[in-house]
C-alpha positions as CSV (number, residue, x, y, z in Angstrom):
1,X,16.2,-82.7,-10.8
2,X,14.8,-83.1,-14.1
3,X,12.0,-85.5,-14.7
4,X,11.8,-85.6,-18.7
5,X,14.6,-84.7,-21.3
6,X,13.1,-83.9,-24.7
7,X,14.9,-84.5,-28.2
8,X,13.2,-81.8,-30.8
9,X,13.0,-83.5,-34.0
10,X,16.6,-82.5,-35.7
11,X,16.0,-82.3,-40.0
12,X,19.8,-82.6,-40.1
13,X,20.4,-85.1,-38.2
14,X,17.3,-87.6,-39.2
15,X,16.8,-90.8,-36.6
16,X,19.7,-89.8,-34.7
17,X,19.5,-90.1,-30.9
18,X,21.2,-88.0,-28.4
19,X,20.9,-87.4,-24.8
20,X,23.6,-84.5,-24.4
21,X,23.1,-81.3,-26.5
22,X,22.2,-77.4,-26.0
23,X,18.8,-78.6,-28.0
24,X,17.7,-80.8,-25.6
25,X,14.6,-79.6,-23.5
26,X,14.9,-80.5,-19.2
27,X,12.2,-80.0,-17.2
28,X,11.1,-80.9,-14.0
29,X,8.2,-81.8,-11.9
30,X,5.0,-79.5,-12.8
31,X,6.9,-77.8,-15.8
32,X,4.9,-77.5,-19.2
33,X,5.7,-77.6,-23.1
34,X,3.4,-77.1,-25.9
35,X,4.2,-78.8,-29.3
36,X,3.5,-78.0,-33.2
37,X,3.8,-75.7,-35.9
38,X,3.3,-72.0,-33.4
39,X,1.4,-69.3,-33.9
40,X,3.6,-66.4,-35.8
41,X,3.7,-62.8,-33.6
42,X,1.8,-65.1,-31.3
43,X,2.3,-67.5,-28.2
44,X,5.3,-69.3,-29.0
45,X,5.3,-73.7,-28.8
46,X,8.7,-75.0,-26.7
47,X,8.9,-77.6,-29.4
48,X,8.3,-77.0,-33.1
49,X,6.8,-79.3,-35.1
50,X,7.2,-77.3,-38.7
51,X,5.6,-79.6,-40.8
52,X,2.5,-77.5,-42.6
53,X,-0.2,-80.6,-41.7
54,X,0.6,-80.4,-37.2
55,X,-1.6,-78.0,-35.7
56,X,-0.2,-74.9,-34.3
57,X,-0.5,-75.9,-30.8
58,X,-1.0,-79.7,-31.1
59,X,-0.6,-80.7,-27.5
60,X,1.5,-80.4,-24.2
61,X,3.7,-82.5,-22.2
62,X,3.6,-81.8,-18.5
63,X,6.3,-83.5,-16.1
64,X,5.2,-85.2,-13.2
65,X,7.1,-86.3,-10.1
66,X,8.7,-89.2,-11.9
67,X,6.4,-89.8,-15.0
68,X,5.0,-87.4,-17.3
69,X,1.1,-86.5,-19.4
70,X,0.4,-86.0,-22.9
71,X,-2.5,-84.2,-24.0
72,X,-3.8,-83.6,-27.1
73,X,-5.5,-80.7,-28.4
74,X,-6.5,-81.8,-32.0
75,X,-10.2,-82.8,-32.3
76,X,-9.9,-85.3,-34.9
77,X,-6.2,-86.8,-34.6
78,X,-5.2,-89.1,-32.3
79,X,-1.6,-89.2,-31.1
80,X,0.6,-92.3,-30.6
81,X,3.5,-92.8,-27.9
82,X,5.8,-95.9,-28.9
83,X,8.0,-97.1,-26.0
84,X,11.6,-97.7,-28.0
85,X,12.3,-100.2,-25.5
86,X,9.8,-102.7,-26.2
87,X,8.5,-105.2,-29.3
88,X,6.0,-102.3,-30.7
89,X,4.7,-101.5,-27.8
90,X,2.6,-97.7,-27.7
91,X,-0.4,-96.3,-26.3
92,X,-2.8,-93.9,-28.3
93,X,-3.7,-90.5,-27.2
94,X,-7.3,-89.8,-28.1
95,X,-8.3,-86.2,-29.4
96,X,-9.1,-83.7,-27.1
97,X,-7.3,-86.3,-24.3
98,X,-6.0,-84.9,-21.9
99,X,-2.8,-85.2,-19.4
100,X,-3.1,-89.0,-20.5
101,X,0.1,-90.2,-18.3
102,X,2.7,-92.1,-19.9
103,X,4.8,-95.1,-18.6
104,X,7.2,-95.9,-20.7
105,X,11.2,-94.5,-19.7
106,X,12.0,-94.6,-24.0
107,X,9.4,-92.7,-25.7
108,X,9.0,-91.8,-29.4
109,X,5.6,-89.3,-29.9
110,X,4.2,-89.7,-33.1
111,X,1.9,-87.4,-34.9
112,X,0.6,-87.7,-39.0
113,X,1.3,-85.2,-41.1
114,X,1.6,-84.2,-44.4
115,X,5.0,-85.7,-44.9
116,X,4.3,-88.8,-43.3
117,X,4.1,-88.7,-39.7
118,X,6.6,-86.0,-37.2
119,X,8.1,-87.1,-34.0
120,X,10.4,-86.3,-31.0
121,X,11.3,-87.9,-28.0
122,X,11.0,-87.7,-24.8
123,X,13.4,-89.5,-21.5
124,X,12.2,-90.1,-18.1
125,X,15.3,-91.0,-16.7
126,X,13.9,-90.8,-13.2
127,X,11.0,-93.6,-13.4
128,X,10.9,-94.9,-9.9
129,X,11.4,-98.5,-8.9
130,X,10.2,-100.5,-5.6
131,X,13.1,-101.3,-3.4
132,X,12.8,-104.4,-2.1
133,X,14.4,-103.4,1.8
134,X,11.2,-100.8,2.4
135,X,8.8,-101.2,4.2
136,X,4.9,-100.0,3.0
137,X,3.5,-97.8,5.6
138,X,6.8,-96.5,7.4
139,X,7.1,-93.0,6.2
140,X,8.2,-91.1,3.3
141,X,9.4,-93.4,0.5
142,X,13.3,-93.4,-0.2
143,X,14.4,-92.3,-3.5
144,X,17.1,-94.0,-5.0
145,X,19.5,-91.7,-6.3
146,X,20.1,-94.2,-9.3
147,X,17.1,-95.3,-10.5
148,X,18.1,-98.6,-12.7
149,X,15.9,-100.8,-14.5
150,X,17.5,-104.1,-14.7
151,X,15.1,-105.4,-17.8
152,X,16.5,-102.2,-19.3
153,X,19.0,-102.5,-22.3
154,X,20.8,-99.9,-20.9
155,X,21.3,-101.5,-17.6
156,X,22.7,-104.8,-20.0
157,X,25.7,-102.4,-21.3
158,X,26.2,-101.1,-18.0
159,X,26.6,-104.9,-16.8
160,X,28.6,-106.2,-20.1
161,X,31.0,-102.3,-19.7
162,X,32.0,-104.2,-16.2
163,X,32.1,-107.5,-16.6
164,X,35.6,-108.0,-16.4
165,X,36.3,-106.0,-13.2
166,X,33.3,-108.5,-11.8
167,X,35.1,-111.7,-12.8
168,X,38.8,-110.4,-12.3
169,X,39.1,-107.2,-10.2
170,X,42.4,-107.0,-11.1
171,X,41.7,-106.6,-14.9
172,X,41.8,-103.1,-15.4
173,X,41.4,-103.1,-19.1
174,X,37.6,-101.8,-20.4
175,X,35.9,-103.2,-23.3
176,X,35.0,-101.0,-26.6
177,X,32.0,-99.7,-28.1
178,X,32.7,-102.5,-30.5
179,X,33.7,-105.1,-28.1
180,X,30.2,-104.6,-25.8
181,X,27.7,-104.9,-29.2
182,X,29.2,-107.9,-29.7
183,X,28.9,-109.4,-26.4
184,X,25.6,-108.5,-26.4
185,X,24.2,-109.7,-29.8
186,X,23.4,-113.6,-29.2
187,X,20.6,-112.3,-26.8
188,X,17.1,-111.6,-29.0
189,X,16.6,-108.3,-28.0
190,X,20.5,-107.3,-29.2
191,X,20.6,-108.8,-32.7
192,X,20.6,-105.6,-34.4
193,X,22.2,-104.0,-31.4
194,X,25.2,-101.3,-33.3
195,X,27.8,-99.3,-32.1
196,X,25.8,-95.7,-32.3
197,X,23.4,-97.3,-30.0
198,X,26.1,-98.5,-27.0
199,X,27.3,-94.8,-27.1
200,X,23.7,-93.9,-27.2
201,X,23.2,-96.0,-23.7
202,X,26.4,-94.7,-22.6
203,X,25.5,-91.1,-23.2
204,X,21.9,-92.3,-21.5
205,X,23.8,-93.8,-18.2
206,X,26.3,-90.7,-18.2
207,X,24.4,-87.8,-18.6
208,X,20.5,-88.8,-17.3
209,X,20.9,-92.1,-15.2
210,X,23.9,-91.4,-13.0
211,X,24.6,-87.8,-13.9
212,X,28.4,-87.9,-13.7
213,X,30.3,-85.4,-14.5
214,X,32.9,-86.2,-17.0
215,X,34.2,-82.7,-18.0
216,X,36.2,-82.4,-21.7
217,X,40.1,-82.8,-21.2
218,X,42.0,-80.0,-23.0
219,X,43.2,-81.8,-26.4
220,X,41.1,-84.9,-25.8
221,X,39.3,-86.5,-29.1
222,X,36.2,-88.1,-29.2
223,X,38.0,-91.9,-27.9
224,X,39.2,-90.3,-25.2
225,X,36.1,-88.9,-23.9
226,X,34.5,-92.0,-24.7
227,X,37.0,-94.0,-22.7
228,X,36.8,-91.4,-19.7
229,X,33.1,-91.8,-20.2
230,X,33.3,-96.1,-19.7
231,X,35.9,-95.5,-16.5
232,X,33.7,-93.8,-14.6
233,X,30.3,-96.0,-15.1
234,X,32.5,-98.8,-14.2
235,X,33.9,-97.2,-11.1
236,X,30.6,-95.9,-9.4
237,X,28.4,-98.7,-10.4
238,X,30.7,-101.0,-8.6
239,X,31.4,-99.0,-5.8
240,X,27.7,-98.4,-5.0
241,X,27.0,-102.0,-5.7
242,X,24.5,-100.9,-9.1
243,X,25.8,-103.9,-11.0
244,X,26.9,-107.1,-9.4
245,X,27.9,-110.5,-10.0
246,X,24.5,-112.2,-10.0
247,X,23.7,-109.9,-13.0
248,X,26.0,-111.3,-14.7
249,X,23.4,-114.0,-15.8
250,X,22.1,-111.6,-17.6
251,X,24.4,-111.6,-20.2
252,X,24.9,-114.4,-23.2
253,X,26.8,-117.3,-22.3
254,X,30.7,-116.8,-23.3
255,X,30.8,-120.2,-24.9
256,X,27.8,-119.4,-27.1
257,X,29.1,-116.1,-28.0
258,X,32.5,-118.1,-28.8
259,X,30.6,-120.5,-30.9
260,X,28.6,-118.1,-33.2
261,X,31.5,-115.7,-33.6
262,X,33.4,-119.0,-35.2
263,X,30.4,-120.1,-37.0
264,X,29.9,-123.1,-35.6
């Protein structure tokens, strides 16, 4: 099981983010990848960094049991790590640091350069979380095979993709892309929340939270697999109980989202 997925930085596809994709870099507990420009005829880096200003091998991830460590081989450049889930939160990496551990589950890894600054990102979709039922000293610790985080903004498109099966099980319709970035936006930390990012989470929750495997339909188009996608978060989260009605609360109210839809 992987610990850390790693997005390459894409010059096609600038500031988009994608957690499905032959580019995409999976490695697990006590793997290694160096970073930056390579050295040509020489050792090769598992993620290229081409901009002429990042050193030829700039640093190294290394994946952990369910974190992973940054060093940084530069001696004069520090390194920053920005979590993408928090208010500009990031840690610096000091040169020559190494195997500085990193907490955050949304990482962007930033390094100057001559264009500016070069990044990638890097997924630990395996962070692990205390359960509340164990018991400290009694053994081995239990894994939870869905690691969750409930202050997550995944975790609130996970609980506003089943809200209707939670308050009517007989409702069998699922809410849109569209529909869920709406529900979501009276809270603060949504209010610039769009529709690339819900099928970013989705993608997230499909592919590295939950691992489900959605295989493509023969002649199915991109709504399709999208819909197939939102059925089957909905059906194992609550038949293993991952979302339930008490997180409900941690959507906006419906009566406020009523009222600043109408602009009252």
């Amino acid at each position: 099981m992987e610990t850390i997925i790693v997005q390459p930085p894409d010059p096609s596809r600038p500031g988009e983010v994608r957690v499905t994709g032959k580019e995409l870099l999976h490695m697990g507990p006590g793997d290694v990848a160096d970073f930056g420009r390579g050295v040509p005829g020489g050792r090769k880096v598992s993620i290229v960094l081409s901009d002429p200003g990042i050193s030829r091998r700039a640093g190294r991830l290394e994946a952990a049991e369910d974190y992973w460590r940054l060093s940084n081989f530069s001696r004069d450049t520090a390194y920053a790590v920005e979590n993408l889930e928090g208010a500009g939160e990031y840690i610096t990496v000091a040169p020559g640091r190494l195997g500085a551990p990193v907490p955050f589950e949304f990482s962007r890894v930033v390094l100057p350069a001559l264009s500016g600054t070069v990044d990638f990102k890097v997924f630990a979709p395996q962070h692990a979380y205390l359960d509340e039922r164990s018991s400290p000293g009694a053994g081995d610790s239990t894994v939870h095979p869905y690691a969750l985080d409930a202050t997550a903004k995944y975790f609130l498109v996970l609980v506003a993709l089943c809200e209707r099966r939670l308050r009517d099980p007989s409702d069998g319709t699922l809410p849109s892309v569209g529909d869920i970035a709406e529900r979501l936006r009276p809270l603060e930390s949504c209010r610039r929340l769009t529709r690339s990012a819900v099928n970013y989470h989705i993608d997230y929750l499909t592919f590295a939270k939950l691992r489900l495997d959605v295989g493509d339909e023969p002649g199915a188009d991109g709504n399709a697999r999208t819909g197939a996608k939102r059925a089957r978060l909905v059906s194992l989260a609550l038949r293993f109980g991952l979302v339930r009605e008490e997180h409900l609360a941690l959507l906006p109210s419906r009566r406020r989202s009523v009222l600043q839809r109408s602009g009252a």
